[in-house]
N, C-alpha and C positions, 0 to 999 in steps of 0.2 A: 420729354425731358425739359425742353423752354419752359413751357408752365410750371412744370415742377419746380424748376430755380425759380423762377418769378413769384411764385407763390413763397418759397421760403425765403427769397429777400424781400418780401413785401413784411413778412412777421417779423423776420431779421429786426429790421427797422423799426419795427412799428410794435414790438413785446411789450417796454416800458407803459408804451400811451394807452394801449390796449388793453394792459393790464389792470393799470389806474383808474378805465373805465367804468370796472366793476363798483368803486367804492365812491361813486355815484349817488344820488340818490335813485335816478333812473337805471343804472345799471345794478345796484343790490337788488331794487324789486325783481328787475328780469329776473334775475338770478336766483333766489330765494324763489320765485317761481317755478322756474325751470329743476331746481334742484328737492322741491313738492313733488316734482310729477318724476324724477329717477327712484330717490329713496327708496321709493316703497317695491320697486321692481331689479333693485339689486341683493343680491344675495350676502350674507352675512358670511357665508364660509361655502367651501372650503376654501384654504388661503395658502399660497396670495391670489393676488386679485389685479389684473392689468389695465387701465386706460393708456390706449391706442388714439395719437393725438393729442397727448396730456395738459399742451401749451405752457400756461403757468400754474397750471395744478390746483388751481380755485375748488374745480370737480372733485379732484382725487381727494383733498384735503379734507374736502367736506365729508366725500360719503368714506372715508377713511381706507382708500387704497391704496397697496404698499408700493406699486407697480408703475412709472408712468414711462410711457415711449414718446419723442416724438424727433421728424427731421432736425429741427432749426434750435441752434443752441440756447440762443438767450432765452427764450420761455423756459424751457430747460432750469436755466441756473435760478428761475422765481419758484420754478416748483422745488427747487429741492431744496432752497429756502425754506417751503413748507413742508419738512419734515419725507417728501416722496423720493424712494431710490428712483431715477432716473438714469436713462437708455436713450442716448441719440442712436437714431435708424429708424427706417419707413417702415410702416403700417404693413408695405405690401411685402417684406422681408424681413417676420420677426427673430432676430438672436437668440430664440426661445428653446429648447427643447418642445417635442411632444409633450400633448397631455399636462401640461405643466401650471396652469390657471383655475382655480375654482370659478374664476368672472372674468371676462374680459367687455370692457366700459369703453363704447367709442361713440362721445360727444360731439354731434355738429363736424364730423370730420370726411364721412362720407364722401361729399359735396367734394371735400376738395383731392381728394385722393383722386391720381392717374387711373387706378384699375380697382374700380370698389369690389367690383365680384376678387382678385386678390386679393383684396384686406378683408376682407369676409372667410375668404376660403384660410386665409394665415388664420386667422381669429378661432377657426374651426379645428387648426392641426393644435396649436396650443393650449386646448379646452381639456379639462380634464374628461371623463366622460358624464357624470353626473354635473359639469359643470353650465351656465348660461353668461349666456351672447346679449349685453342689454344696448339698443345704440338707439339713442337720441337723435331725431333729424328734423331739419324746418322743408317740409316738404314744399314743393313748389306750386300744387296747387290752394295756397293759403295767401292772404294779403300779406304773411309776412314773408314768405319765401317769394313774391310775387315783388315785394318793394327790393330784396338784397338782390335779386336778379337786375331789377333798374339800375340800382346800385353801383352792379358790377358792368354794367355794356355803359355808364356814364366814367368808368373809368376809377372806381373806386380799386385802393391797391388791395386790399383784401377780396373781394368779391371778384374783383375782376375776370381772376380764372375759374370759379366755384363751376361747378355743373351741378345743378337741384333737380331732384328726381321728385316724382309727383308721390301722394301716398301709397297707389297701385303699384308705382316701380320699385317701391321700397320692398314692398310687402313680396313682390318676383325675384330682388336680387334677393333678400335676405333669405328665401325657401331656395330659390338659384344655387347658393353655397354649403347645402347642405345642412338648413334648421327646421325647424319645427314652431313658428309663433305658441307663446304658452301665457302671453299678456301683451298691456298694451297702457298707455297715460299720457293723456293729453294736458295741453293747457295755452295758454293765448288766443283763447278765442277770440278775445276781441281786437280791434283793430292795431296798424301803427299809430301812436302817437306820440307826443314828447311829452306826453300826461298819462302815462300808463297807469292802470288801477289793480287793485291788486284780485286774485279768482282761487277759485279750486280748483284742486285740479282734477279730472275730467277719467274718470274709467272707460277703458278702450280707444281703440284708436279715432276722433272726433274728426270728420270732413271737416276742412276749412280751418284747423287748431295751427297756428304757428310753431308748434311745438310738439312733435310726439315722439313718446319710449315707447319701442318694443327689447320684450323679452324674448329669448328665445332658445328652447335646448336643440343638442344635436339628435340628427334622427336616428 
């Protein structure tokens, strides 16, 4: 539970800057990137459609989901700026009924959740049954999960509590909760830098990608 508050007053804090960061020029490319390699692996219906994590809804608004959850408020009141019904509460204790999600979208959130195999197994009871599990993760054994790690043990307030799971761990918890992998999309191959370029994005899950979506239905 420490980490937990720590992690949500670290966002507390830190929503605004965070948020700003996006409209970057370095943080649109990421992003436009990163939002290349979901598209194509989120489902169109049936709806609605939940992100678990939602922060300030950059995600949801873009791939157009009606749904967003997350702890800490103030990312919260930016998404619903963009048009997202928003739900404060944890990932690992959805407010949801059963069966109740054609999608459920969990971005870059894993990492920081107390009990992922929880937020996986929540993500499982609120699926509808034809419904898919897509979640985005910077695994750890990539140079970019490999710099946020530095990141976070130098003391950085966002990183700091993350735990990154390598892509084999991912691929165990997410069969672990009860899915089925049914795709995969990568992208950031290339390295970190403060001159990012921009790439394609990458079919199946790439070793070494900074970035990858899995899809996934229940079994």
């Amino acid at each position: 539970m420490g980490a937990q508050r720590s992690r949500a007053s670290a966002f507390e804090e830190l929503a605004a800057r965070y948020d700003a960061w996006y409209d970057t020029a370095h943080g649109q490319l990421l992003f436009s990137l990163e939002l290349a390699c979901l598209r194509p692996l989120v489902p169109p219906g049936p709806r609605p459609r939940l992100e678990v994590g939602v922060g300030s809804g950059r995600f949801a608004a873009s791939l157009g989901l009606e749904i967003g959850i997350d702890p800490v408020r103030s990312p919260l009141r930016l998404a619903a700026e963009r048009s997202v019904a928003v739900v404060q509460g944890a990932g690992e204790h959805l407010p949801f009924g059963d069966r109740t999600f054609g999608a459920v979208v969990i971005v870059v959130t894993l990492c920081f959740a107390d009990d992922p195999a929880a937020l996986l197994g929540e993500a499982r009871r609120v699926l509808a049954p034809s419904g898919r599990l897509v979640a985005g993760v910077v695994p750890l054994d990539s140079a970019w999960g490999r710099r946020y790690r530095a990141q976070g043990r130098a003391g950085h307030p966002c990183y700091q509590n993350a735990r990154f799971l390598t892509l084999a761990e991912h691929r165990r918890t997410i069969a672990g909760a009860g899915f089925t992998i049914t795709g995969a999309c990568s992208t950031l191959t290339q390295a970190p830098s403060n001159d990012p370029v921009g790439e394609q994005a990458h079919e199946g899950a790439v070793p070494g990608a900074g970035f990858v979506v899995f899809q996934a239905r229940l079994l």
